[in-house]
N, C-alpha and C positions, 0 to 999 in steps of 0.2 A: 613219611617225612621224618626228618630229625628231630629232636625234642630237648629241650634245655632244662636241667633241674638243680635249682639256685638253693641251697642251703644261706639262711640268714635269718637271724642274724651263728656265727659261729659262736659257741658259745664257752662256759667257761674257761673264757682267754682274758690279758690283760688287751683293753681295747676294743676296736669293733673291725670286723670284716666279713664279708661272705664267699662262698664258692661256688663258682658255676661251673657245671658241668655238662658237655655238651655233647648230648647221645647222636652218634649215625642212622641211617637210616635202617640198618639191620637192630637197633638200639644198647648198640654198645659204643664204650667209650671213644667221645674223636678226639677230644680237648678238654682241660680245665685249667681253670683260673682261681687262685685265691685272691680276690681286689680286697685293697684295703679303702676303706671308706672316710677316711678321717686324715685331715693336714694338720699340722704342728710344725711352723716354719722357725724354729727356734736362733736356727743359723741367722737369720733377717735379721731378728729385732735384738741379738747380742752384738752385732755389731755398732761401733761408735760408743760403746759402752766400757768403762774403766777398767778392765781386766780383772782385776781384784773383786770385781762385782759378779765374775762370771759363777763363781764355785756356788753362791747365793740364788741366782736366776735359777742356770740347769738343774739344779735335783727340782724344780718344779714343772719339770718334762713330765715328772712319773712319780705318783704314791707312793708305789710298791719300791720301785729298786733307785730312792731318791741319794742311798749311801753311795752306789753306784755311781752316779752323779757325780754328786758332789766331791768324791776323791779323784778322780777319771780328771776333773775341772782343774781341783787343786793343783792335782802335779803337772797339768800343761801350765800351770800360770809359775810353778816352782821351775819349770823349763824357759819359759819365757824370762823370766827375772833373772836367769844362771844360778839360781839357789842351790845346794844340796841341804836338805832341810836338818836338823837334830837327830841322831841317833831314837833317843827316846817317843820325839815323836811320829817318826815312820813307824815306831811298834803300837803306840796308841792309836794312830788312823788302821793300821792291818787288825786289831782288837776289835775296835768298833765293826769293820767290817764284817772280821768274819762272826760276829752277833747277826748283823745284817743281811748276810747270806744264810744262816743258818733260821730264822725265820720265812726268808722269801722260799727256799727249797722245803722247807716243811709245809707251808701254805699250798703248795705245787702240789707234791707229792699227792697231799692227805684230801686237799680240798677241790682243788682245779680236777687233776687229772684221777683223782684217787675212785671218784664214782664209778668210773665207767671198769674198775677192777672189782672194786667190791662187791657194786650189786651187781655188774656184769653190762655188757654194752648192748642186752639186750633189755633190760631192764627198763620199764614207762618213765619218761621223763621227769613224769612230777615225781619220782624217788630217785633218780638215775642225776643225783645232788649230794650238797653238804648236808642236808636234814635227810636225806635218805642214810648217809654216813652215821649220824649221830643216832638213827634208830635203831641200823643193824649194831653198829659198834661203839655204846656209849660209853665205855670206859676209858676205851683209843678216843673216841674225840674229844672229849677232858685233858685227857692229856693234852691230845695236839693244843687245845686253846691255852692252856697255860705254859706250856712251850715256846710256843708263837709271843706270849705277851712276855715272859722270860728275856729271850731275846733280844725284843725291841725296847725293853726294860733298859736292858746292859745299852742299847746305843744311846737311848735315852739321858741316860747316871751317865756317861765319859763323854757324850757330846752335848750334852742339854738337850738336845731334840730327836725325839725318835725318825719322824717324820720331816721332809723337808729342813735339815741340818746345814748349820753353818759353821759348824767347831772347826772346821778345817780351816787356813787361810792360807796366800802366799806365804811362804817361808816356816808354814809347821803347822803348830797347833793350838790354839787361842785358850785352853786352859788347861793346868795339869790335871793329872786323877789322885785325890786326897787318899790318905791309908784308909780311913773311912768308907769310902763307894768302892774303893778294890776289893776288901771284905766283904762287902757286899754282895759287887758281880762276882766274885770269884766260888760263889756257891750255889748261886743261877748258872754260870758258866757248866758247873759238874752237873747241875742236873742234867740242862741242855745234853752233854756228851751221855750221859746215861742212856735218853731219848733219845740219842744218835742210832744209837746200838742198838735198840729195841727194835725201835721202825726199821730199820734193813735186817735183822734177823727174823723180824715179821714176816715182810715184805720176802723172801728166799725162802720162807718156810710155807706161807698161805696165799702168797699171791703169784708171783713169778712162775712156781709148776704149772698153775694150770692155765698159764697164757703162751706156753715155749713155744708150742705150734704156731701161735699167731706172731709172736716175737721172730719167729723163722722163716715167715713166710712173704708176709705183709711190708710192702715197702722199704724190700733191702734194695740197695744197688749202692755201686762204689762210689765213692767221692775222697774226694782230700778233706785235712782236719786244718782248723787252726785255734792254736791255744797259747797258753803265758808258761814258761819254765823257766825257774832258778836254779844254777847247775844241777841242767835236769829235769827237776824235779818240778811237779806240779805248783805252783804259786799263784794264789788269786788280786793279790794285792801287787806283786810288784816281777820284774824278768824283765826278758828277752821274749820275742812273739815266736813262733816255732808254725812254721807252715809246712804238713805233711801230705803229701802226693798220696793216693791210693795203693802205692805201692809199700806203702810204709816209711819210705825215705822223705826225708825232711833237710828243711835251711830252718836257721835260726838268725835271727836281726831284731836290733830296736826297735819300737815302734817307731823312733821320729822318721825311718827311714820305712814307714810301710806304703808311701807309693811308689816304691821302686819295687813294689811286690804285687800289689793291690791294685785294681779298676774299679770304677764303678758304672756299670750299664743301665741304660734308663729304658724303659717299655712305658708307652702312652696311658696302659691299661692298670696302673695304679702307681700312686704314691711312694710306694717305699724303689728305691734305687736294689741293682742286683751286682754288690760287689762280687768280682772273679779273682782267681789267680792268674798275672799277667801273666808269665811265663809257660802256661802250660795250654797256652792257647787260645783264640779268641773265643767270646763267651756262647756257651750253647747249652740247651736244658735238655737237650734231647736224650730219652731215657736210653735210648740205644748206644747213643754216643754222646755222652755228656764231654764240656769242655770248661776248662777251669773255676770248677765248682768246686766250692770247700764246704766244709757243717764246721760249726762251731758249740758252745755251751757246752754242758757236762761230757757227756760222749765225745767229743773232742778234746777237751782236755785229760781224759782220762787215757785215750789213745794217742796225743801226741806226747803226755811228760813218760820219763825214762822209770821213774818211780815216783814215789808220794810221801812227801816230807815229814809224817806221823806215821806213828806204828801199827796202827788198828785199822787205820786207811791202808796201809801198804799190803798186810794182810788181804782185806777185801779188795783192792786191786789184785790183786796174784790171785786169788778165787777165779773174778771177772773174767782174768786174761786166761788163763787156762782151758774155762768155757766156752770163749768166743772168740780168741786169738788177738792178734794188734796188726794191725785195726780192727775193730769192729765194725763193722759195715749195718748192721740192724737198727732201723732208724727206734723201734720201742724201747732198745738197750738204753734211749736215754734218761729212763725211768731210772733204772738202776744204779747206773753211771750218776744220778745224782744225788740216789741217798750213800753211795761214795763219799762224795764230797761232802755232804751233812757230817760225814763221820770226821772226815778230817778240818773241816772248818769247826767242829767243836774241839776237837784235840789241838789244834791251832790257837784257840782262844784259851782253854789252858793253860799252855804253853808261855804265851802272851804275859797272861796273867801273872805268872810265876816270876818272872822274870824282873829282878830287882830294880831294871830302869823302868821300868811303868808310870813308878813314881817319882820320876825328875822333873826338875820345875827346870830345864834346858831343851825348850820346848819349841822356841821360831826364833827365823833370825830377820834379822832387818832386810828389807829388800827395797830397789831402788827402781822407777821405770826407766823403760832402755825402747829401740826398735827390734823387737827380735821374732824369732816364732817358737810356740813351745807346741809339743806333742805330749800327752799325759794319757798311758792304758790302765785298766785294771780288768780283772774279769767278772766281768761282772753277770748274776745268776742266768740269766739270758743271752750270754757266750763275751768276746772278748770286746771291749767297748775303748773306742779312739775319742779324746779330743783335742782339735789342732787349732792353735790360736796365733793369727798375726798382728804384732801392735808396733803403734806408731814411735817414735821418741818420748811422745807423753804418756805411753801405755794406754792410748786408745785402741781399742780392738778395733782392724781396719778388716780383718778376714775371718771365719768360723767356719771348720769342718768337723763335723760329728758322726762318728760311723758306731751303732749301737748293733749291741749281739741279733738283733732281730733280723737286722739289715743283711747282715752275713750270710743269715740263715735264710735269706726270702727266696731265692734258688730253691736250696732242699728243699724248703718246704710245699712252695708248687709242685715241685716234683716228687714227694711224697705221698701230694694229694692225688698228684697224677695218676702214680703206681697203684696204690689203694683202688681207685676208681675201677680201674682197668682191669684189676683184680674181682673186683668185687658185684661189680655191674652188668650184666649177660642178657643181651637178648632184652634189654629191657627192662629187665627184673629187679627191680628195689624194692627195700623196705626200712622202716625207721632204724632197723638194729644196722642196716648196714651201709644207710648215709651216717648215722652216727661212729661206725668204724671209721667212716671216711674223716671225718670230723677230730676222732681220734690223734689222725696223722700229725694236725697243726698240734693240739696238745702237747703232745710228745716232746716239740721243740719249746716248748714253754714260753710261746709271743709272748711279747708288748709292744704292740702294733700303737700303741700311744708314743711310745718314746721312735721309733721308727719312720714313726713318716717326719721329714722334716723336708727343707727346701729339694729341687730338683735343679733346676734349667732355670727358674724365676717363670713359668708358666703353670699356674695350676687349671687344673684339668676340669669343666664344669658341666655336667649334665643335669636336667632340671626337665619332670615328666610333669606335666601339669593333665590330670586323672577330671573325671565329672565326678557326680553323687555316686554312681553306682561301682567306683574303682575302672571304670575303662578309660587308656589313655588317650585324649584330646591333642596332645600338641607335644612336642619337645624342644627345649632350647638347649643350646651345646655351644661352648667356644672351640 
């Protein structure tokens, strides 16, 4: 008989989910599933809600990537009001950001997905961690934690709040940056980019050789990319969305116009929605024949922009692409693919920095409410993040659509758990190191399975196993 073996909880991810995987009866792979286990109806309870309240509410979707948020919020509410906001302060919200980015991909990198490189993915669990990190390599984890707080320092000094931020608002940015805190972050910033360079010449020198076989083997297959480019070029804060076919060919369009591009498929067996590319066909995961599936987050970005807006990123892009071509198709490239961007979202903040309007107090401008709808992207660490707001004449939000990089990615990533599986599982034959590679696969795309699940259909999905004293199940209730 066939046999079922449930990986749960998955672990260092943002959120909670598990995988089941469903062996044949020769005990190889027939099926999996990554369910997510956790609702977050955020769409519900923003609606009826003042618009200008939204930028405030969302970044408390998520801890980790609340900057995300909260700018994603802002410029659908600067869309909705017809603002173009201040010169000055589209370069301070892109500032803060890429501080914000540049701690969330370093947390990834070093902490999340960094164990299962360092001490190796065959490594006992109780090491195969961040204190396993710090005992093989305590001078790199030193580092990483004052990086990390570096960072969220800088979002901290330009918006007042590291965490859960409100500096943003309709029409800019609710306070200037003094010459004072510029000084400041502007020598956290150089360290940061220091660290940039470290960690990925690390990373290419100690880590990356001795995983290329598993990098080339494990869970490739083609999909489409979608990412953010300003003529061209890679941009996490602001563009044009750029949806690239596996063939390499690409369209490029606004967000407010991504459901003319965009679907989204619902499946019974979990929470998060499986956005497709209309055009390339109705949705199917099928590994054989997949149908308008796209990846998003770093590996996507890096294969959909034409080049990389800083010098030192454009560099290690050209390395990248040489080694693996464009696209890239190797889901663990996106390892790489995003101490990329670490490099360029510090040389980005830099740049920012330098930059004599920094310090303009011509910062927001008045805004008025109207009935309109606004659409606001950015990309955010966990791939390209939509939010689409409808309001009434009094600028009540009457509609909320939120499409977060996880959502994007919920496709790939079943289906990367798939491949793994199918790869890895024979006859029956497991073992901890190689549901842990399984496990790996979700990594990779860097979840936040907290910001992802939001509304569906307005039905959520409810099973409840009621167990005796000794764990066996008694009874089940289900809607």
């Amino acid at each position: 008989m066939g046999k079922t073996i449930v990986i749960q909880p998955v672990s260092r991810i943002e959120g909670h989910a598990k995988i089941t995987i469903q062996l044949d009866d020769a005990g190889n792979v027939a099926d999996t599933r990554v369910n997510v286990v956790e609702l977050r109806g955020f769409e519900r309870f923003c609606t009826g809600r003042p618009v200008e309240e939204l930028p405030r509410i969302v970044c408390r979707i998520c801890g980790v990537c609340p900057w995300a948020h909260h700018l994603a919020s802002a410029k659908a509410c600067d869309a909705v009001f017809g603002v173009d906001i201040p010169s000055a302060a589209k370069k301070i919200r892109e500032a803060a950001y890429m501080a914000h980015t540049l701690h969330s991909h370093i947390l990834h990198f070093f902490v999340l997905s960094g164990p299962d490189f360092v001490m190796g993915p065959d490594a006992d669990y109780s090491v195969r961690n961040v204190i396993g990190i710090v005992g093989k390599v305590p001078d790199i984890a030193k580092k990483v934690v004052r990086v990390r707080y570096l960072a969220q320092m800088i979002t901290q000094i330009m918006g007042g709040k590291a965490i859960h931020p409100d500096a943003a608002v309709p029409g800019g940015w609710s306070k200037p940056v003094n010459k004072e805190e510029l000084e400041k972050v502007k020598g956290m910033a150089q360290e940061c980019l220091d660290f940039s360079l470290f960690a990925i010449g690390f990373a290419k020198k100690n880590i990356f050789p001795a995983y290329l076989d598993v990098v080339k083997s494990l869970a490739v297959f083609d999909t489409g990319f979608l990412g953010t480019v300003k003529d061209g070029a890679m941009n996490l804060y602001d563009g044009d969305l750029r949806l690239m076919s596996p063939d390499g060919k690409f369209e490029d369009f606004p967000a407010a116009n991504y459901t003319d591009h965009i679907g989204e498929h619902v499946e019974p067996w979990t929470y998060l929605k499986f956005p497709y590319a209309k055009k390339w066909g109705p949705f199917s995961m099928d590994l054989d024949k997949p149908s308008g599936i796209y990846r998003t987050n770093a590996l996507a970005r890096v294969n959909t922009c034409d080049r990389m807006a800083t010098p030192k990123a454009q560099a290690e892009m050209e390395e990248f692409r040489t080694a693996f071509g464009r696209p890239a198709q190797m889901t663990l490239l996106y390892h790489w693919a995003r101490l990329i961007e670490t490099v360029y979202a510090a040389e980005r903040l830099v740049e920012l920095l330098n930059d004599p309007e920094i310090t303009s107090t011509d910062i927001r401008k008045k805004v008025e409410p109207r009935a309109a709808r606004g659409v606001g992207s950015v990309e955010a660490p966990r791939g390209t993040l939509i939010h689409d707001y409808t309001t009434d004449a009094q600028g009540m939000v009457t509609d909320v659509n939120i499409i977060v990089g996880t959502t994007h990615n919920n496709a790939p990533i079943n289906m990367s758990v798939k491949h793994a599986a199918k790869s890895l599982i024979k006859e029956g034959k497991y073992d901890e190191k190689l549901l842990n590679m399984v496990e790996m696969m979700v990594r990779a795309h860097d979840p936040c399975f907290s910001c992802a699940t939001h509304a569906l259909d307005g039905t959520i999905a409810v099973r409840l196993e009621i167990k005796d004293a000794a764990g066996n199940t008694v009874g089940v209730l289900e809607n």
